[in-house]
Every structure is written in C-alpha cells, then in structure tokens.
C-alpha positions as MATLAB code, in Angstrom:
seq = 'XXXXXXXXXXXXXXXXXXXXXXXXXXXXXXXXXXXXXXXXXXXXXXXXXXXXXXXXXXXXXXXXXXXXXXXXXXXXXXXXXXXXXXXXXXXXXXXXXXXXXXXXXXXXXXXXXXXXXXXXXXXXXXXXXXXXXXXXXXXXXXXXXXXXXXXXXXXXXXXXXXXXXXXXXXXXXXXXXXXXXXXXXXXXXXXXXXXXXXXXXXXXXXXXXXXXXXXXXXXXXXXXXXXXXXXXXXXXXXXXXXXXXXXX';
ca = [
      -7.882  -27.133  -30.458;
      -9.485  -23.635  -31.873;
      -7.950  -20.819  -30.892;
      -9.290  -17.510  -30.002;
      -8.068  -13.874  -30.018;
      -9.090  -12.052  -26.724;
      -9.722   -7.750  -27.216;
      -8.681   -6.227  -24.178;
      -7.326   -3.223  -22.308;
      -5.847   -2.789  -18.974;
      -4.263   -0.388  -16.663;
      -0.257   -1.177  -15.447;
       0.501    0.273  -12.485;
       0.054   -2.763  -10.695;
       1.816   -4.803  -12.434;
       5.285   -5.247  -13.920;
       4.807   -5.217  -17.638;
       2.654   -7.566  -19.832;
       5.191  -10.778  -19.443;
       5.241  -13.040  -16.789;
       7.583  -12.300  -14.052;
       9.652  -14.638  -11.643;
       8.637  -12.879   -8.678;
       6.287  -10.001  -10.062;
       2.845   -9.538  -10.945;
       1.860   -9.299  -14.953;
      -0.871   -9.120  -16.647;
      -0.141  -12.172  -18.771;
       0.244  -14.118  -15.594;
      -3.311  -12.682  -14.171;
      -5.261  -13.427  -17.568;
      -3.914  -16.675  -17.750;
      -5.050  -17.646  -14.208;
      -8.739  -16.271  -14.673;
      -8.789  -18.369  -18.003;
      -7.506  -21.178  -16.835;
      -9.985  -21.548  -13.584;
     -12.735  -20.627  -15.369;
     -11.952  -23.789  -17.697;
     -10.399  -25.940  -15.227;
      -7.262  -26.299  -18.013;
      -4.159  -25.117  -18.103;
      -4.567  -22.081  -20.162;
      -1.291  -20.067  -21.828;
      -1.537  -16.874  -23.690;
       0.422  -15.122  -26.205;
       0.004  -11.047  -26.403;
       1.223   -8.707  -29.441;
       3.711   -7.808  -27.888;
       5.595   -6.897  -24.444;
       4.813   -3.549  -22.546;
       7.119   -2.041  -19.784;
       6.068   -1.986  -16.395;
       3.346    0.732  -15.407;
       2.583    1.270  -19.147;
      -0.671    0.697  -19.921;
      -2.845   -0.549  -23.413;
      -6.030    1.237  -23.649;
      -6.577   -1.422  -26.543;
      -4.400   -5.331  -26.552;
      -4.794   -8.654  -28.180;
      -3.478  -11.711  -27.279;
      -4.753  -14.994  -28.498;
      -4.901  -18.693  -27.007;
      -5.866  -22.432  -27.597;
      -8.725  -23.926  -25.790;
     -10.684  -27.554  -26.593;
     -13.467  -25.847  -24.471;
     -15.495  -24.017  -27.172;
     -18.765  -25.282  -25.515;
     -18.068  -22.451  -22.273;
     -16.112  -19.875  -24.189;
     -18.612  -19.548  -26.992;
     -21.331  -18.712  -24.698;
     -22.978  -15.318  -24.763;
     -22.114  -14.671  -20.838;
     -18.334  -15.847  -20.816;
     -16.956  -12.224  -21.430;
     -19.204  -10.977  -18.401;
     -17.805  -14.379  -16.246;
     -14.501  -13.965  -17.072;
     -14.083   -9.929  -16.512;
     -15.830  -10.740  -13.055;
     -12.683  -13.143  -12.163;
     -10.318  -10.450  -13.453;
      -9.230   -7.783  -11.025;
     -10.775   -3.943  -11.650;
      -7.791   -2.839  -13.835;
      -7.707   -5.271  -16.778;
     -11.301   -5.415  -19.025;
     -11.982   -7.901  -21.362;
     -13.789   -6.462  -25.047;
     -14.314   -9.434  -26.890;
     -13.141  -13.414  -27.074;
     -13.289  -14.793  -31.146;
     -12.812  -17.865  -32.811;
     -10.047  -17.369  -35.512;
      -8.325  -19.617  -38.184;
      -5.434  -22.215  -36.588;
      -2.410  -20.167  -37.587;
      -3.686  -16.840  -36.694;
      -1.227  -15.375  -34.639;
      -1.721  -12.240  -32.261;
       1.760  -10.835  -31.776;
       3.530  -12.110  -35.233;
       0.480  -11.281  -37.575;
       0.299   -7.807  -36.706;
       1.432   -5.297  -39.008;
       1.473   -2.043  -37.027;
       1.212   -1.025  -33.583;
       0.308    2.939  -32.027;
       1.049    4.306  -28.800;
       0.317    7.923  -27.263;
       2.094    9.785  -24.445;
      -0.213   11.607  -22.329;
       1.258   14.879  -20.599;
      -1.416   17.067  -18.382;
       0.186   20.518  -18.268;
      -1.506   21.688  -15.062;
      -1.115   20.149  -11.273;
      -3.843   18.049  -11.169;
      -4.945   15.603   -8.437;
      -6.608   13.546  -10.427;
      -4.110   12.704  -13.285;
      -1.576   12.713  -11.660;
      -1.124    8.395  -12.533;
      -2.498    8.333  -15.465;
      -0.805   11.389  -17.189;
       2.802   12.836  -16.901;
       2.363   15.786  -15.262;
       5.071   18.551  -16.429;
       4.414   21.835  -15.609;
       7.341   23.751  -17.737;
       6.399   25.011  -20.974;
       6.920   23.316  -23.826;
       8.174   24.688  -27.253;
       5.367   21.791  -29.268;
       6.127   23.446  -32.752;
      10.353   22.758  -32.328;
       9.064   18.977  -30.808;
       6.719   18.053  -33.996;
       9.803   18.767  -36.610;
      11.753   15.958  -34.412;
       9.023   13.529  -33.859;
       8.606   14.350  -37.795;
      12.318   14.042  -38.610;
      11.723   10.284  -37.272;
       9.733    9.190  -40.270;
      13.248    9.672  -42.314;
      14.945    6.549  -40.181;
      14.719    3.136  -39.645;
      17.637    2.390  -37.124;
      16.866    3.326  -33.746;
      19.573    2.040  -31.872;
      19.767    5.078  -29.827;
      16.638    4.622  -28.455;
      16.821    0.593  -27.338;
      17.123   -0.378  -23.870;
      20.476   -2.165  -22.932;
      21.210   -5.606  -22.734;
      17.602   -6.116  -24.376;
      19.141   -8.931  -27.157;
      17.250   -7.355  -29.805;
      17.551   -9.417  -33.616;
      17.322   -5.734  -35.487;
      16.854   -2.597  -34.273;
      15.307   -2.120  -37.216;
      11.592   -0.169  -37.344;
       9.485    1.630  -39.964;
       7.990    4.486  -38.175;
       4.738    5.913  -40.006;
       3.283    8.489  -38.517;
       4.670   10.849  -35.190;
       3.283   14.041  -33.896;
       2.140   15.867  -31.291;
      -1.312   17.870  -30.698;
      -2.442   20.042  -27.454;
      -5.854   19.255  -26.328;
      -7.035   22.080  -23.707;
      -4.540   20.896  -20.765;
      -3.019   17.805  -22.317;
      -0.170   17.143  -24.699;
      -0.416   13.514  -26.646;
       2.505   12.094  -28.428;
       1.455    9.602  -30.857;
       4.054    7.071  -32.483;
       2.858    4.400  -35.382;
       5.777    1.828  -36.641;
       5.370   -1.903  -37.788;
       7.569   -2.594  -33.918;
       9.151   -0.549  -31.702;
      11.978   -1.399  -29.468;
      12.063   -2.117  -25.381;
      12.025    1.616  -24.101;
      11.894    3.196  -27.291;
       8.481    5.010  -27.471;
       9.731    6.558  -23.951;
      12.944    7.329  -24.539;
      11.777    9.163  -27.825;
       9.734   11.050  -26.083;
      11.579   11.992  -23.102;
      14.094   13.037  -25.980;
      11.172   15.294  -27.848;
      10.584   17.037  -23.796;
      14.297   18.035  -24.008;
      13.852   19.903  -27.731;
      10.755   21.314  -26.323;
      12.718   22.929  -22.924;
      15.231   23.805  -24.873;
      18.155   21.874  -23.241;
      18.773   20.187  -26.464;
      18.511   21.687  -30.302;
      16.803   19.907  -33.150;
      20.214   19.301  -34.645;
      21.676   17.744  -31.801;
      18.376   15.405  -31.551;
      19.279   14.724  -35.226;
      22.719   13.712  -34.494;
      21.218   11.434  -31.565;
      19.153    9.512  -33.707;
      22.467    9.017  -36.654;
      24.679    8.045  -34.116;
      22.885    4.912  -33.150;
      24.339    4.680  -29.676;
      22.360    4.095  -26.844;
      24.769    5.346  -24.262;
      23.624    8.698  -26.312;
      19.903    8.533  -24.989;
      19.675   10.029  -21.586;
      16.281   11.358  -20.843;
      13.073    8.228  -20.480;
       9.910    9.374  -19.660;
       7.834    8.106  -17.105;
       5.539    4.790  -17.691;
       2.849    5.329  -16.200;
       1.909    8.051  -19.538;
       2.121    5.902  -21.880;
      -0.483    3.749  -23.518;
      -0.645    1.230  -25.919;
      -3.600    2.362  -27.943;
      -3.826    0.340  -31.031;
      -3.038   -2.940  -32.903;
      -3.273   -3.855  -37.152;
      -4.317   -6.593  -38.777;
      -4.150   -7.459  -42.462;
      -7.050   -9.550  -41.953;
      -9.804   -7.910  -38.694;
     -10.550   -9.326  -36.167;
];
C-alpha cells in the first residue's frame, strides 16, 4: 500500500460538513466515490479535520491508501478525477508520502477566515455574511486579540460534541477591512466544533455594541457554553490553510 495526500478545496453549501453522513451528502462521502470508481477499489479517506455544514475550505488535505500507483501516478489523473467530481469540490494535487504520514494527526496548525461583505450585494450574498450594521472593528480586534491570552475555550464548544480537551493554542486573531469586506482570521494548533463561529458571532456583538469587551472577557473565563449565544452563519467561513512540520 503507498499512501497519498490529496490538496484540495471545495465549496459546502451542498453538502453537510466534511464527514460522512447517514442520510446526508459530504464531501468525504463524494471524494471517496470518485476515487474509488476511478480505481475500481474500495477507496476510504481521512481529512485534517471535520468542517460544519455549509463551511467551506478554500485549501484541505486528506490522505488515503491505494495499491494502484500505476493510474494515480499518471500525469492526467488529477484532470480524470476532478472531471468525476461535481463543480464545487477541485482537486490541487495527489502525492506519494512516507507510510505513517498522517493528514489530520500530523498537522500542527490550522487557519480559518470569516468573510463579511458590508454592502447588499447579489452576488455574495452565499459566499459572504452579509451584515449591513456598522461595526465598531477597532473594539472587535482587542477581543479577537485578548484570545491569544487563553487556552480553554469551553465557552465556545458546541454541546454534546464529546470533546477529549477543550484545550487550544490560539496564535494569531484579527480582523482587517478590505474595501467592502471584513475578514476574521483565527490560527490555533485545533479548534473546537463551532468554535471559529461562535467566536466570531461573539466579536459581531462587541462590534454592535450589545456586549462590552469586559463582558466578552468574562465569557471566555467562565468556560460555559450555555454562556455563548450568538453563531455566525456557515456559509462565511472558510477553511483556508493547513501546517505541516514536514511539506507536502
């Protein structure tokens, strides 16, 4: 067996999350049933990690085993296998990598952004947040900052989500306004189900004013999740980059 990391990017509002679903579409599920056809083998992939329904990962890797290095080596398999693949998941890149190389548990730190389009605007309107009351950015980049002092984020899980630690080393958040667009962007080692959108449906309530930075602060200490009550939509959020110790 040699096993392969796949480079990829894909758009979620079709499908409910990255994991395969009972009686939902995922992209997992969709991957795995282009790869395996195209191989005639049963083909099972693991990704770096799980993303919510409608989010989507402008950048994703997820690796898997295959004897059939003869087809997947060749210089038109990429082309072949995004032509199987519906129009909203694009493969980069298929490489061979070292037996234990492992796409979710060998990554070291992950990045999302949080795109909000300030304006009504018929063509972002899926792809953005679109939230037309001012926001006060300056007040929301000393919270998103503030974040870099903690490590339990408890407040931000999603219930009944059986997580081993809630436990995460955030390393870099802050905002920046690009003509019409705010972008949130959140680096940590992992993040929690729901946490990079309850975080920042938390930072929209500092920057309307309905909560203060010291009551965001007391939020984040009192590591209850019943404390959380503002999530921001999915379909704004994006998955945007995954790190290796060793590159791909």
């Amino acid at each position: 067996m040699t096993r392969y990391f796949l480079e990829l990017s894909y758009n979620g509002r079709a499908y409910n999350g990255w994991q395969i679903q009972n009686n939902a579409p995922s992209v997992q599920q969709t991957i795995e049933g282009s790869l395996s056809k195209m191989l005639n083998d049963t083909i099972s992939i693991v990704g770096c990690g799980r993303t919510d329904s409608g989010v989507h990962a402008s950048y994703y890797v997820a690796h898997f085993d295959s004897e059939k290095s003869d087809k997947i080596e060749k210089d038109d398999f990429i082309y072949h296998l995004n032509c199987m693949l519906p129009h909203d998941i694009a493969i980069k890149s298929v490489k061979k990598m070292a037996g234990g190389a492992h796409a979710r548990f060998d990554a070291i730190e992950r990045e999302y952004k949080y795109y909000i389009v300030c304006k009504k605007s018929p063509f972002y309107f899926s792809s953005m947040y679109q939230y037309l009351i001012p926001l006060d950015i300056e007040k929301m980049n000393i919270a998103a900052k503030s974040l870099l002092n903690n490590t339990d984020f408890t407040s931000f899980a999603k219930l009944h989500s059986n997580n081993k630690t809630n436990i995460c080393k955030v390393k870099a958040a802050y905002w920046v306004k690009e003509d019409d667009t705010l972008i949130f962007t959140i680096q940590a080692d992992r993040f929690l189900r729901n946490m990079v959108r309850a975080i920042t449906g938390t930072l929209i309530d500092i920057g309307r004013g309905k909560i203060s930075l010291e009551q965001f602060e007391q939020i984040v200490e009192s590591r209850n999740i019943h404390c959380t009550k503002s999530t921001a939509p999915a379909h704004g959020l994006y998955l945007t980059n995954v790190t290796y110790e060793d590159k791909i």
